[in-house]
Z-matrix of the N, CA and C atoms (Angstrom, degrees):
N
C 1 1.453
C 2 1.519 1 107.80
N 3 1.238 2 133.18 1 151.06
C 4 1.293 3 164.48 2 -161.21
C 5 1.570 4 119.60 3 -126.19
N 6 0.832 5 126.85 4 144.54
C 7 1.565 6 129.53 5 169.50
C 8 1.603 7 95.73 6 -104.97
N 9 1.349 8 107.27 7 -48.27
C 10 1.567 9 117.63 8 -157.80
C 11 1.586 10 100.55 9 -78.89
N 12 1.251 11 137.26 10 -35.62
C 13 1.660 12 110.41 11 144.10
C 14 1.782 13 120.01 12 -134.60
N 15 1.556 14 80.49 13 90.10
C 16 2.092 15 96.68 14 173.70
C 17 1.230 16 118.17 15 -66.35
N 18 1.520 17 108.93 16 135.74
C 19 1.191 18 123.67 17 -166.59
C 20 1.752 19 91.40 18 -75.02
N 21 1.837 20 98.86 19 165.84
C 22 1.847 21 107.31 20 -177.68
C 23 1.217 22 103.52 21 -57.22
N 24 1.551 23 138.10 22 -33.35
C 25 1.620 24 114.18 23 174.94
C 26 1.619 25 120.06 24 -90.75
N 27 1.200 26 121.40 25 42.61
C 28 1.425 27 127.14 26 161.83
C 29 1.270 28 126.83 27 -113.57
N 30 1.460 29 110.66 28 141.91
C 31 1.498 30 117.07 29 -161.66
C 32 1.398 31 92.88 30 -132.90
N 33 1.683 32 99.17 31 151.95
C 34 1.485 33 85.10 32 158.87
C 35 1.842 34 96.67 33 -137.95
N 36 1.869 35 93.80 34 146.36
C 37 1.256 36 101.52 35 -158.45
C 38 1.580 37 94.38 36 -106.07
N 39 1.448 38 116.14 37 144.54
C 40 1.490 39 109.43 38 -150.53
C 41 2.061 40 70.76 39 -137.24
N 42 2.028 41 89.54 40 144.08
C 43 1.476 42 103.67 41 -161.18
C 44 1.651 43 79.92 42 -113.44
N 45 1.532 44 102.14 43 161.27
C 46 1.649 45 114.47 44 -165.74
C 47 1.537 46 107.62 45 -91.42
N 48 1.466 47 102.52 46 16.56
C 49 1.510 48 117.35 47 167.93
C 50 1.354 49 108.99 48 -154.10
N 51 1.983 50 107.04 49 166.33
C 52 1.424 51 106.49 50 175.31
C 53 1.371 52 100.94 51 -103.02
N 54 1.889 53 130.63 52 155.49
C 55 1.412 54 119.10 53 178.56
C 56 1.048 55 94.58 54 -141.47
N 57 1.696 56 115.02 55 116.93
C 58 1.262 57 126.52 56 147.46
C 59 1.679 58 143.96 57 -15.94
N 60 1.029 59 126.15 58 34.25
C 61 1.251 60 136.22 59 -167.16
C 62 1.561 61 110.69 60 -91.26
N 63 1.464 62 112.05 61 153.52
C 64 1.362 63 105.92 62 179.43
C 65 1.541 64 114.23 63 -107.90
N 66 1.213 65 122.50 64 174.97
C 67 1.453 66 131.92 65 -169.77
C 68 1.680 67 105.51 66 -41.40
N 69 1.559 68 118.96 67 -54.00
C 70 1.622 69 93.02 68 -166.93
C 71 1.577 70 112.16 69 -79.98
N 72 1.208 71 125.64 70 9.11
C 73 1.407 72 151.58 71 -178.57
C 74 1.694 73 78.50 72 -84.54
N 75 0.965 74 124.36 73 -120.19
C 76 1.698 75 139.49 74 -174.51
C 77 1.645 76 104.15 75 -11.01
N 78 1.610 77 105.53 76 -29.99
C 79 1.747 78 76.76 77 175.21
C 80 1.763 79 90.11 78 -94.34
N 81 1.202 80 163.85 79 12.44
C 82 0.810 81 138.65 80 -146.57
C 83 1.827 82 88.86 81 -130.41
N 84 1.572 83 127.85 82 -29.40
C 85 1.064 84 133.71 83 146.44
C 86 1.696 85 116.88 84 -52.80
N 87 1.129 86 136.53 85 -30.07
C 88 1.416 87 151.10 86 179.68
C 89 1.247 88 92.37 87 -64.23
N 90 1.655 89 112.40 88 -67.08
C 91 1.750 90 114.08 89 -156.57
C 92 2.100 91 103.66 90 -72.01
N 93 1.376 92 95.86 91 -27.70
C 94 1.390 93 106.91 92 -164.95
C 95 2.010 94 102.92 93 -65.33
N 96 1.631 95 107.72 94 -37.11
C 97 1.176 96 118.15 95 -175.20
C 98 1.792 97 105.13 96 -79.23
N 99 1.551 98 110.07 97 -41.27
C 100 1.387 99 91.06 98 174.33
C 101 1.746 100 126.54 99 -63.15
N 102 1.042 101 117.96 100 -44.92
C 103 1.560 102 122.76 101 151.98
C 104 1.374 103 143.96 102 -52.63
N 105 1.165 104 132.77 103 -3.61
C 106 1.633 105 142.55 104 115.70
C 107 1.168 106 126.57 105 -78.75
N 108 1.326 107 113.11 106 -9.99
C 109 2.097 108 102.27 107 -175.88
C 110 1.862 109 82.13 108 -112.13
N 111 0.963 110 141.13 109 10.51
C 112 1.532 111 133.58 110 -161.66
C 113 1.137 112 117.13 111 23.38
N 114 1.453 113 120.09 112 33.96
C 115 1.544 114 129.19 113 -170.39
C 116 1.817 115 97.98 114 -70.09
N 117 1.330 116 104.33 115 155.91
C 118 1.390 117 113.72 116 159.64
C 119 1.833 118 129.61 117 -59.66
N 120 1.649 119 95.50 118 -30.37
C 121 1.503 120 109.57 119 -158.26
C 122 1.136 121 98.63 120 -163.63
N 123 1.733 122 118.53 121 126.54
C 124 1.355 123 131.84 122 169.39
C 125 1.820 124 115.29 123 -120.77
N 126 1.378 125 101.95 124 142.00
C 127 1.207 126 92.36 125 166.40
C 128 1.792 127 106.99 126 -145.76
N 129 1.191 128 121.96 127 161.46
C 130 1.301 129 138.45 128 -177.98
C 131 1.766 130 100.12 129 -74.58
N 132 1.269 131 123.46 130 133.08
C 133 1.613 132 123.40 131 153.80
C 134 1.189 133 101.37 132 -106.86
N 135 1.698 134 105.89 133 118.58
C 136 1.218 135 98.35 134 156.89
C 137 1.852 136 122.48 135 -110.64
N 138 1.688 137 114.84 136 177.03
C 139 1.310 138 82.78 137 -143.85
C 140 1.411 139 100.18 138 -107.22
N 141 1.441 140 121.60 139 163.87
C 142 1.237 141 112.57 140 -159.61
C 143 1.175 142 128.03 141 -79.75
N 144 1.187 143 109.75 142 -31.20
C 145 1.778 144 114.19 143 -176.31
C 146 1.830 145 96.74 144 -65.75
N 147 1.041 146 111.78 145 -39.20
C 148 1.514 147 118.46 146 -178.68
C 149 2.036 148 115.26 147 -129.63
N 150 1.760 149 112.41 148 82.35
C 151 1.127 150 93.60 149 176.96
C 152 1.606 151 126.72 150 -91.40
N 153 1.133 152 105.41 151 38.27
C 154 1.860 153 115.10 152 168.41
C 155 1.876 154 74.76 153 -77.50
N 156 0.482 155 152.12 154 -85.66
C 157 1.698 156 167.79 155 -111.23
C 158 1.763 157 113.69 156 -92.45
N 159 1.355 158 105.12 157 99.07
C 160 1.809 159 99.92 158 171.16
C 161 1.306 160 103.71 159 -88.00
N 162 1.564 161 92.23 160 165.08
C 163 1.207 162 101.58 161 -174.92
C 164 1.937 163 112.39 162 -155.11
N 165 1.248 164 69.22 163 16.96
C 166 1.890 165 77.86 164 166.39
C 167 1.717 166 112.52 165 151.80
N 168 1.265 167 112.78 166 -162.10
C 169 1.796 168 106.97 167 -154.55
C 170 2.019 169 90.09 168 -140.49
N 171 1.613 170 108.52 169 119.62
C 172 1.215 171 91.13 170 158.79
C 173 1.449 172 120.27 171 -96.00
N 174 1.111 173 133.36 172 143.31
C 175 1.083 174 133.32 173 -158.78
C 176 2.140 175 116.42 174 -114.24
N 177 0.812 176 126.81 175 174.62
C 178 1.544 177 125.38 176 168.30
C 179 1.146 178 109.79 177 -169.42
N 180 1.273 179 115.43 178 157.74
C 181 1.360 180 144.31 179 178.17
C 182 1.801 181 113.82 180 41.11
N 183 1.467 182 112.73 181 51.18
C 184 1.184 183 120.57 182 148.23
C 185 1.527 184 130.06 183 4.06
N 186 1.886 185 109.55 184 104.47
C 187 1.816 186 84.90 185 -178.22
C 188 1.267 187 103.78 186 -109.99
N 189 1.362 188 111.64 187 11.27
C 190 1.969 189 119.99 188 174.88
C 191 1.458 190 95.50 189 -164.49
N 192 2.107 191 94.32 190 130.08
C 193 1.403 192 90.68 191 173.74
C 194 1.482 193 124.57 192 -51.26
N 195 1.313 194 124.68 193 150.20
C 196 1.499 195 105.89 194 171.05
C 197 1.476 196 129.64 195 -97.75
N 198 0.531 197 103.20 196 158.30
C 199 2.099 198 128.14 197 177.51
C 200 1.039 199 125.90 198 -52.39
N 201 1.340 200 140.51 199 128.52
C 202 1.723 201 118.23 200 157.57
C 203 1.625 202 113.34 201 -43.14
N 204 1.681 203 115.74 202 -43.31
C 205 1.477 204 122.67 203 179.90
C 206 1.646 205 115.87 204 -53.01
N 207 1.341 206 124.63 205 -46.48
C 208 1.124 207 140.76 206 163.93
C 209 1.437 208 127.46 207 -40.71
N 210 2.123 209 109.76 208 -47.50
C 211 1.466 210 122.18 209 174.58
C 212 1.363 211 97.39 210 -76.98
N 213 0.586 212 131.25 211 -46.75
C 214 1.912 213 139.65 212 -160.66
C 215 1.864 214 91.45 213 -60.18
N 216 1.642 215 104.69 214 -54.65
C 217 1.939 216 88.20 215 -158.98
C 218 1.691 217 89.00 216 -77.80
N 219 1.412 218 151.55 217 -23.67
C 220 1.372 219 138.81 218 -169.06
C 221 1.566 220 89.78 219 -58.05
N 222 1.215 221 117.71 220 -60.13
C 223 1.438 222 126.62 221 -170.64
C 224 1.679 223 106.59 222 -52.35
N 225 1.225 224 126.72 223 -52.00
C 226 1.377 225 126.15 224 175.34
C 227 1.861 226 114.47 225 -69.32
N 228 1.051 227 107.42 226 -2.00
C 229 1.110 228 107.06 227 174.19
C 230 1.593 229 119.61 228 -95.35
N 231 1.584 230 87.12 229 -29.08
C 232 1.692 231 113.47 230 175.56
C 233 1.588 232 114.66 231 -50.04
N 234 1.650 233 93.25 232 -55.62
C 235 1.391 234 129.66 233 -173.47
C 236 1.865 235 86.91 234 -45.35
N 237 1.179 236 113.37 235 -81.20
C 238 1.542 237 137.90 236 -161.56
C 239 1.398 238 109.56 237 -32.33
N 240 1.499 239 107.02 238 -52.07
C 241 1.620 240 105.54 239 -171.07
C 242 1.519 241 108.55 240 -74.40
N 243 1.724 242 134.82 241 -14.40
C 244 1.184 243 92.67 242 131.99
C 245 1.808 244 163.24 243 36.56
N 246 1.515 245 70.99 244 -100.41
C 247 1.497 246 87.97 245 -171.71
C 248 1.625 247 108.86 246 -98.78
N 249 1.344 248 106.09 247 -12.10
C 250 1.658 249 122.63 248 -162.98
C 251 2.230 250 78.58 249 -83.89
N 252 0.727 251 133.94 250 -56.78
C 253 1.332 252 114.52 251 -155.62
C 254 0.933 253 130.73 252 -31.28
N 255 1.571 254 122.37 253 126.51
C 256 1.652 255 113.19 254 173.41
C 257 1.652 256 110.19 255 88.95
N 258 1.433 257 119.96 256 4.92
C 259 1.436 258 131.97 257 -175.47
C 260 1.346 259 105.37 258 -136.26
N 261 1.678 260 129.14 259 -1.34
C 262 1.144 261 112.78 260 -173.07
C 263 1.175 262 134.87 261 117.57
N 264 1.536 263 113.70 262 83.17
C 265 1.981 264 114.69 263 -145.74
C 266 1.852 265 94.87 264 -87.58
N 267 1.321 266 132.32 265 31.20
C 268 1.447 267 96.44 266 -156.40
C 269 1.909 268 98.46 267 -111.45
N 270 1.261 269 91.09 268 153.35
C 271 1.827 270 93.12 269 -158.95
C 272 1.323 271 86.87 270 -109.27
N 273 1.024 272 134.46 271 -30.65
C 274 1.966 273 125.95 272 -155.80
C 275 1.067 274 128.42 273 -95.71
């Protein structure tokens, strides 16, 4: 998957903050977003002026439209790892 040319079912869902998280955090937000959005393909954006810092999830191939309830917990989950680093990324 690509950001730089997304296929017609990719979105990217942008969180109302950026969160500092580190790499096994971002894959663990990746796997966490493909399994509530039933997307095909997740990826972390991080943001450019500052990429220590995500700031949202591009997503592809949708297997249920999603929710406001749905964007809100990827994002609260975002929020979480945070504090989860180094203690244990596992959501399932």
């Amino acid at each position: 998957m690509t950001r730089k040319n997304p296929a017609s079912d990719c979105y990217d869902l942008a969180f109302q903050a950026g969160y500092p998280i580190g790499e096994s955090a971002e894959v663990a937000l990746e796997d966490y977003t493909r399994e509530t959005s039933r997307s095909r393909e997740a990826e972390a954006i991080r943001e450019p002026a500052d990429p220590s810092m995500v700031g949202g999830v591009h997503v592809c191939g949708l297997g249920a439209p999603l929710t406001k309830t749905v964007i809100t917990d990827i994002e609260d989950f975002a929020r979480s790892l945070v504090f989860r680093e180094g203690s244990g990324l596992g959501w399932s």
